[in-house]
PATISE-30435 format. One record per residue: residue in three letters; x, y, z of N, C-alpha, C, O in turn. Coordinates in steps of 0.001 Angstrom, whole numbers, padded with zeros to 6 digits, always signed. Each point is the difference from the previous one (the first is absolute). Last residue first. Layout:
ALAXYZXYZXYZXYZ/...
END
This chain:
UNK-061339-062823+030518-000793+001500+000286-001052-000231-001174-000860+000849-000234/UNK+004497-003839+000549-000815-000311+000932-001070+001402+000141-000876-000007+000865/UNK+003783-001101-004296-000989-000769-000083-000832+000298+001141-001224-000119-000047/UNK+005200+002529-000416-001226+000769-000855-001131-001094+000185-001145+000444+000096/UNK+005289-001478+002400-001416+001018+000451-000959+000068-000722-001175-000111+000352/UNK+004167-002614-002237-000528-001067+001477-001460+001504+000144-001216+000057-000186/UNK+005147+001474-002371-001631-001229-001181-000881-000046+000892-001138+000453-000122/UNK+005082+001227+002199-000384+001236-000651-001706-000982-000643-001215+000138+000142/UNK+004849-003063+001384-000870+000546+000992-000606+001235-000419-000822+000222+000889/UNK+003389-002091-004039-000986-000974+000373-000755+000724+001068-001187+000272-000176/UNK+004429+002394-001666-000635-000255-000720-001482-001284+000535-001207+000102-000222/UNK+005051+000481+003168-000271+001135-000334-001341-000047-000881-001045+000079+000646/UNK+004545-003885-000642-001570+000162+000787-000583+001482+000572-000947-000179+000765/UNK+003555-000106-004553-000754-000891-000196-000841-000111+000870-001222+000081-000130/UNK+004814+002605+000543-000729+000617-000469-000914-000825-000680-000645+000644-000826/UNK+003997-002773+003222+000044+001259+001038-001862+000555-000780-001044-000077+000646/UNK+003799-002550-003684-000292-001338+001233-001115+001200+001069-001191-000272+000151/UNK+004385+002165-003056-001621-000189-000829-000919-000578+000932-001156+000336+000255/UNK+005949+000754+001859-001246+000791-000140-001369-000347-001166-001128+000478+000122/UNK+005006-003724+000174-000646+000545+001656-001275+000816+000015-001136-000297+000372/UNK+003651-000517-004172-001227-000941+000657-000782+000460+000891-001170+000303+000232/UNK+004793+002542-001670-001234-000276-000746-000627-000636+000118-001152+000332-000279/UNK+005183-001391+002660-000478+001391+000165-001616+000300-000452-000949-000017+000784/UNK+003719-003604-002765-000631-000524+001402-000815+001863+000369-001141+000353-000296/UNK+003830-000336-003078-001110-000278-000397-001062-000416+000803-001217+000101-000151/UNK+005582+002612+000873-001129+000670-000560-001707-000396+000041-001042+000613+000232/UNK+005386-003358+000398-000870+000341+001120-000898+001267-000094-000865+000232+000845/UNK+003712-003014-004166-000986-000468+000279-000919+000904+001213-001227-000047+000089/UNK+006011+001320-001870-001431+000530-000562-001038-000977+000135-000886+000349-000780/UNK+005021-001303+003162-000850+001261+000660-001034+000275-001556-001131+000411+000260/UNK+003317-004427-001639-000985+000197+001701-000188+000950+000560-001020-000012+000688/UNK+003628-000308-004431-000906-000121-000396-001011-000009+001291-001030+000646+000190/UNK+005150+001393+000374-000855+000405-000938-001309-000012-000104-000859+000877+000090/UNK+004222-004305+001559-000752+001206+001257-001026+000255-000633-001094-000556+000090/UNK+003644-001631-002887-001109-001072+000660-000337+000628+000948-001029-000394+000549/UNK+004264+002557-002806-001365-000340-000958-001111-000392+000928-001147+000433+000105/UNK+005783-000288+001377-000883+001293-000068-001147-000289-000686-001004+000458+000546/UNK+003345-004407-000563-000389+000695+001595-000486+000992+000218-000839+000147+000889/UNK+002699-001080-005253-001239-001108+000578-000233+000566+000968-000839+000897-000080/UNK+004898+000744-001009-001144+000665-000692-001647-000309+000285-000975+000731+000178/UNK+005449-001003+001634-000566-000375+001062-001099+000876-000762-000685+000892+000500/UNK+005114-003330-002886-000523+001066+000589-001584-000429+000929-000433-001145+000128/UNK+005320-001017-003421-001016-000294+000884-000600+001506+001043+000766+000590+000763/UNK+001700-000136-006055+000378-000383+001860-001351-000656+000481-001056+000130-000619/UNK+001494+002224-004201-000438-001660+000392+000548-000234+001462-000165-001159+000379/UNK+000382+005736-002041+000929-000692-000500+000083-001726+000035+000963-000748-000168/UNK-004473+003738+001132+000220-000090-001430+001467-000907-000608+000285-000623-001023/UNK-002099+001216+005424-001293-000407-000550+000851-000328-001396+000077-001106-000536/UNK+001994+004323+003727+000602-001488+000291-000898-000938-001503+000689-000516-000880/UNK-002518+004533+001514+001768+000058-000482+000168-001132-000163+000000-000587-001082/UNK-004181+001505+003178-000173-000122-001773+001794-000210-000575+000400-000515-001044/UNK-000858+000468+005440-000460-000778-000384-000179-000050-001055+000232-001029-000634/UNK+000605+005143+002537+001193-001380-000060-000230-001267-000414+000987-000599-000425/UNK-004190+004191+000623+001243+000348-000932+000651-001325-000173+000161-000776-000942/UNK-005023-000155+003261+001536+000831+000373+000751+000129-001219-000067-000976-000747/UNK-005107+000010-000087+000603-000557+000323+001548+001162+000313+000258+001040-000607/UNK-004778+000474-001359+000449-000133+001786+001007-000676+000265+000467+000375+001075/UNK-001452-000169-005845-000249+001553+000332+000660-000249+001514+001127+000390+000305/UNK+000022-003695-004179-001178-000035+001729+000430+001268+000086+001189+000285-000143/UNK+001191-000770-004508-000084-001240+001517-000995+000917+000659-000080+001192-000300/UNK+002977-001889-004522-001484+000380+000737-000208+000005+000798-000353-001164+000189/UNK+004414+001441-003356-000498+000241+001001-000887+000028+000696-000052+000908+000829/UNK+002799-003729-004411-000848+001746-000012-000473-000695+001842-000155-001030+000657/UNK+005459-000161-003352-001810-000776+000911-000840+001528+000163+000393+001148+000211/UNK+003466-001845-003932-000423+000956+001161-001353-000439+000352-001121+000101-000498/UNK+005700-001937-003793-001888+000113+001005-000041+000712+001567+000945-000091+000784/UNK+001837+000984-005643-000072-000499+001129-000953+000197+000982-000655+000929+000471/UNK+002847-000780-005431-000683+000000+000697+000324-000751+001087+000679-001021+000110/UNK+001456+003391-005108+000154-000895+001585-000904+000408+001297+000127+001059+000615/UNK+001107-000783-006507-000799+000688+001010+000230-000834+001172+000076-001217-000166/UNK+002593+002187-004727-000411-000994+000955-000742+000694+001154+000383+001125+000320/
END
């Protein structure tokens, strides 16, 4: 006879807390969402960031055109 038994695998969020993945598994209520939903909002500000500057090196580019026309 063989006897099995199941073992939740493990995957979880590289950044998320230890404890959370703990609690996480045993089905508790945790403050997994909440970390996520930071997470996900500090990696938006990279993107604003990058605006900023293309935004920066557009009119750069325009006023660079403006001269060559005018000479």
């Amino acid at each position: 006879m063989v006897v099995a038994t199941w073992t939740p695998k493990k995957n979880t969020a590289a950044k998320l807390k230890n404890a959370a993945h703990a609690t996480a598994i045993f089905g508790e209520r945790t403050l997994v969402d909440i970390t996520v939903a930071i997470e996900l909002a500090a990696s938006f500000i990279p993107f604003r960031k990058s605006k900023i500057r293309a935004m920066e090196i557009v009119i750069i580019i325009k006023v660079s055109i403006k001269k060559l026309h005018e000479n």
